[in-house]
C-alpha positions in Angstrom: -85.1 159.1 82.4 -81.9 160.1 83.6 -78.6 161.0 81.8 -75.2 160.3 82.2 -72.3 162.8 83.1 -69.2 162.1 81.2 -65.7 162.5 81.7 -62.6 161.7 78.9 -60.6 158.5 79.3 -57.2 158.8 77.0 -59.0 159.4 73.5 -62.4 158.2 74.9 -65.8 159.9 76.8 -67.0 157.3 79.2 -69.8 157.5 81.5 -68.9 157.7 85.4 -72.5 158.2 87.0 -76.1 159.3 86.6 -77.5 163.2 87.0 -81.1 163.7 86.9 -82.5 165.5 84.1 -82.7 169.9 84.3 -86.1 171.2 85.9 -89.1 171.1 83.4 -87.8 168.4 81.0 -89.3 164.7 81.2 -86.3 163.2 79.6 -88.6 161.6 76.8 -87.5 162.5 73.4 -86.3 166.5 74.8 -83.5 168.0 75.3 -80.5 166.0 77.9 -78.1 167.7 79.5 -74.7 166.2 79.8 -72.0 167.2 82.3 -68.5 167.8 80.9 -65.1 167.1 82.6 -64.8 170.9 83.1 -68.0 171.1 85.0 -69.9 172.7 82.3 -72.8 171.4 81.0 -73.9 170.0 77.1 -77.5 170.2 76.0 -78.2 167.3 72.9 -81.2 165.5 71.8 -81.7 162.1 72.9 -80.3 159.8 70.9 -77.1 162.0 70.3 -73.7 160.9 70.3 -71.9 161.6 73.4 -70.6 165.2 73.3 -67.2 166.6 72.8 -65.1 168.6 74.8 -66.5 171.5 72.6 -69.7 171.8 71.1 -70.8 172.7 67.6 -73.2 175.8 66.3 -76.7 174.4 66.8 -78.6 174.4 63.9 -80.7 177.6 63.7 -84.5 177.3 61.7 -85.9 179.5 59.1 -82.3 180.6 58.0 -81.5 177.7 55.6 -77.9 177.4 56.5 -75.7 174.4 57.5 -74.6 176.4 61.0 -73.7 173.6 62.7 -71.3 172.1 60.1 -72.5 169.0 59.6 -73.3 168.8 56.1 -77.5 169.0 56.6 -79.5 172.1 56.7 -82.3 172.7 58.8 -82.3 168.9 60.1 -82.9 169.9 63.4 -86.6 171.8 62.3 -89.7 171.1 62.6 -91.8 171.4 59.5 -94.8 169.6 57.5 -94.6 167.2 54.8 -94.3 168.8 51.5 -93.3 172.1 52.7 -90.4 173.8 51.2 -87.7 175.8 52.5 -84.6 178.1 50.3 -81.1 177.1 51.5 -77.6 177.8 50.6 -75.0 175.3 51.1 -72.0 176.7 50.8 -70.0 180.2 52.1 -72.9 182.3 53.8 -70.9 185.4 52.4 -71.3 184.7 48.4 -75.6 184.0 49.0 -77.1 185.9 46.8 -73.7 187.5 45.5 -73.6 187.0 41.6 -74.7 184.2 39.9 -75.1 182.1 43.0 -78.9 181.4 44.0 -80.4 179.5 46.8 -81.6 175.9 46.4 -84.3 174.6 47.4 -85.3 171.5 50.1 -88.8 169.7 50.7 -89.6 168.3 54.0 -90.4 164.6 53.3 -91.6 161.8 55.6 -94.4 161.5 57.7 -96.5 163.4 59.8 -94.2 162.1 62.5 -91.1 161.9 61.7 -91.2 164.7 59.3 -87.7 166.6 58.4 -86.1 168.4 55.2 -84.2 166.9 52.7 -80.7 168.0 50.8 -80.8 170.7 49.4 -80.9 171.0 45.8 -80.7 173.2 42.2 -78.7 175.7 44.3 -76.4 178.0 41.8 -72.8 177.7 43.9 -70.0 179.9 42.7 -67.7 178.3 40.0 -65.1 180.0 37.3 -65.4 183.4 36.8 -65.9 183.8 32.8 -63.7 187.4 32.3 -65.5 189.9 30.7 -69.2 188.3 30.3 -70.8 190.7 32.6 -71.4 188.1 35.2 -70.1 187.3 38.1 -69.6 183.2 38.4 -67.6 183.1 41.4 -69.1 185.3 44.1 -67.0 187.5 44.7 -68.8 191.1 43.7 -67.5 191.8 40.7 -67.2 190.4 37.0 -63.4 189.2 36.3 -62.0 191.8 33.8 -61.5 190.5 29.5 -57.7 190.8 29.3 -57.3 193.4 26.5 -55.4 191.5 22.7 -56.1 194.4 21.1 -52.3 195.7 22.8 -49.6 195.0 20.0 -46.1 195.7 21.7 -43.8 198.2 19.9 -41.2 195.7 19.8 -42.1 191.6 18.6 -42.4 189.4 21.8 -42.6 191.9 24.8 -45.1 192.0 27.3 -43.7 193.3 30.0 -46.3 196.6 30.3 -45.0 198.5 33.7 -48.4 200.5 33.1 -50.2 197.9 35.1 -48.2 198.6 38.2 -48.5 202.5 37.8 -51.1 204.9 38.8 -53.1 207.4 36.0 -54.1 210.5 36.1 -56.1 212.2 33.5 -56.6 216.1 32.9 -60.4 215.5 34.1 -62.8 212.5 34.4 -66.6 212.2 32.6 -68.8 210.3 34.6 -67.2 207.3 35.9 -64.9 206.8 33.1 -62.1 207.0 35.5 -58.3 207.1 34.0 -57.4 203.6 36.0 -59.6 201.8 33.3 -56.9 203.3 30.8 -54.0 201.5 32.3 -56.1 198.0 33.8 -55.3 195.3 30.6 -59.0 195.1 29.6 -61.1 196.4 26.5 -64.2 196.1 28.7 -63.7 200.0 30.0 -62.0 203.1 28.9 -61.1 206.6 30.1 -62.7 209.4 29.0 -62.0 213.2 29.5 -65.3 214.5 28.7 -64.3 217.2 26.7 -62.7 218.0 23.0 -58.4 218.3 22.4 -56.1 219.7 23.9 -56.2 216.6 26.3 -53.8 214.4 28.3 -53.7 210.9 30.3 -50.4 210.7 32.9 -49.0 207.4 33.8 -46.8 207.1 37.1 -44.6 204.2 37.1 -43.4 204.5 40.4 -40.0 204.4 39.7 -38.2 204.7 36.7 -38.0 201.9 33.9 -36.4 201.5 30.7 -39.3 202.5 28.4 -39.1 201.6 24.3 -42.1 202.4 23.6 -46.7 202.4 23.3 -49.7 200.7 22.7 -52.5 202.6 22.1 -56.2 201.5 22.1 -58.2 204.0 20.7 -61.5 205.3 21.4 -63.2 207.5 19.4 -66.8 208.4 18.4 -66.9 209.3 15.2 -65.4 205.2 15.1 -62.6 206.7 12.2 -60.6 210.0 13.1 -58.2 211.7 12.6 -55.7 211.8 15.7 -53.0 213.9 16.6 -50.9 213.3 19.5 -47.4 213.2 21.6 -45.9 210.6 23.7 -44.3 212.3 26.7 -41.6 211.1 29.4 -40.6 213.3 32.5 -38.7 212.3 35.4 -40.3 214.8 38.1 -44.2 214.7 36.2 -43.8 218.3 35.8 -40.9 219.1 33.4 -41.9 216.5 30.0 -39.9 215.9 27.0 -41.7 214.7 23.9 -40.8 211.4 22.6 -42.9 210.6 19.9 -45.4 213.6 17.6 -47.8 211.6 15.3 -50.7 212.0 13.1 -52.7 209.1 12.9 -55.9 207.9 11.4 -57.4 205.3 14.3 -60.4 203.3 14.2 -62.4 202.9 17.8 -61.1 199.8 19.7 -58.0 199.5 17.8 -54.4 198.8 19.0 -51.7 201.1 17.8 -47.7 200.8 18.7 -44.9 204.0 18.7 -41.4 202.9 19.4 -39.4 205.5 20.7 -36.5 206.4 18.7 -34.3 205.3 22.0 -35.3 203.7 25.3 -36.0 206.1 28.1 -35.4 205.7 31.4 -38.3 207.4 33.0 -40.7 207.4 36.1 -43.5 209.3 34.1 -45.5 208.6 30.4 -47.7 211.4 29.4 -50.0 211.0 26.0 -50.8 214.3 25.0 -53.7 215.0 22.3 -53.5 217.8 20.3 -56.5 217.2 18.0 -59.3 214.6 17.3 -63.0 215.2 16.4 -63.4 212.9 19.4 -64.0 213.1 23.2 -60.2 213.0 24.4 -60.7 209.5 25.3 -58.2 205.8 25.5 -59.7 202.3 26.0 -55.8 201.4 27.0 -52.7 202.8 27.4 -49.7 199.9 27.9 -46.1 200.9 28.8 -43.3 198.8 27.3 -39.9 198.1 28.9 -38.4 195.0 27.5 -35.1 193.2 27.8 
């Protein structure tokens, strides 16, 4: 059998004469080879559309991906009836990631004509649930549970600069790192690893209007007593206390201080001076409202 060479006619491939097929191929049911405007060449199975001007990814086998884009995985492969073959249909980079799991598809015909089927049951990424410990969409990580254990110093505001700042705490334990202080979920805290005196430092970047904390406490014994200051500086070295307090907190409770005046500061420092606990928050939230 021979095969045609092709050249493009407006939107159209037409065929304009006859090359014989490569060396070593009989032309029945193998591979043709079509010759493209450009003088390169196309390899496709008989029975193949004409080719484009550009050809697809072939399909690899044993991978169970759709590399060619077409929709189908494995389509291409040989394999025996009944066999069964893991696939992933969708983004190669989120396989295995998370929640998502391969499918599964079953080579069904005949001896034959033998070739898989769709591939099915596979787990595909969907909405991350925040704060469930599992990662729905893909992506590496577990979307964090936004903390409403936060109650503003003043009735309606949200606006916590925090979240745009950086922390810094006098040490770290383990990998309760002072960022988990200042990231709007409950899911993680700070923690010093040592007993009062103690401090956590927010940056701001730049100075705000500040009227005021939210606390959310974490302590172990659950009740204690508490003893702290809130702190503003301009230059993070020289700080002028705001706020002194005693205060009985329960662990994973919210507790706002209103400043006696709004600040305008770059830098919020909350100092503990005594607590039976670890010097430890689960949040610290920064208020500047209108």
């Amino acid at each position: 059998m021979v095969n045609p060479s092709w050249v493009r006619a407006g939107a159209a491939l037409v065929a304009v004469g006859w090359m014989a097929c490569a060396a070593g191929e009989d032309g029945r049911g193998g591979m043709n080879r079509y010759a493209m405007p450009d003088g390169a060449t196309v390899d496709r199975t008989e029975g193949d559309t004409a080719p484009s001007d550009t050809a697809p990814e072939r399909e690899v086998c044993g991978n169970g991906l759709d590399d060619d884009g077409d929709g189908s995985i494995e389509e291409q492969c040989a394999c025996a009836v009944g066999e069964t073959n893991s696939c992933w249909p969708a983004n190669v980079d989120q396989r295995g990631v998370g929640a998502c799991r391969d499918g599964t598809q079953v080579c069904g015909g005949t001896a034959e004509f033998a070739s898989f089927g769709a591939c099915e049951r596979a787990v595909l990424p969907s909405e991350d649930v925040p704060g469930n410990g599992i990662d729905e969409d893909c992506n590496g990580t577990d979307a964090p549970l936004a903390c409403d254990r936060l109650p503003p110093p003043i009735a309606g505001c949200t606006n916590n600069v925090a979240r745009m700042g950086t922390a810094l705490g006098d040490s770290v334990y383990l990998t309760y790192t002072s960022e988990q202080a200042i990231d709007g979920s409950c899911g993680g805290y700070w923690n010093s690893g040592h007993y009062a005196p103690g401090w956590l430092q927010i940056d701001l970047g730049t100075p705000h209007v500040i009227h005021g904390v939210a606390l959310v406490a974490q302590n172990d014994p659950i009740v204690a007593g508490v003893a702290l200051e809130i702190q503003t500086a301009d230059d993070g070295v020289t700080y002028t206390t705001q706020i002194s307090v005693g205060q009985v907190m329960d662990n994973g409770m919210g507790y706002p201080f209103l400043f006696p005046t709004p600040v305008t500061t770059r830098f919020v420092r909350v100092v503990t001076t005594a607590s039976p606990s670890w010097v430890a928050w689960t949040e610290v939230a920064v208020y500047s409202c209108p």
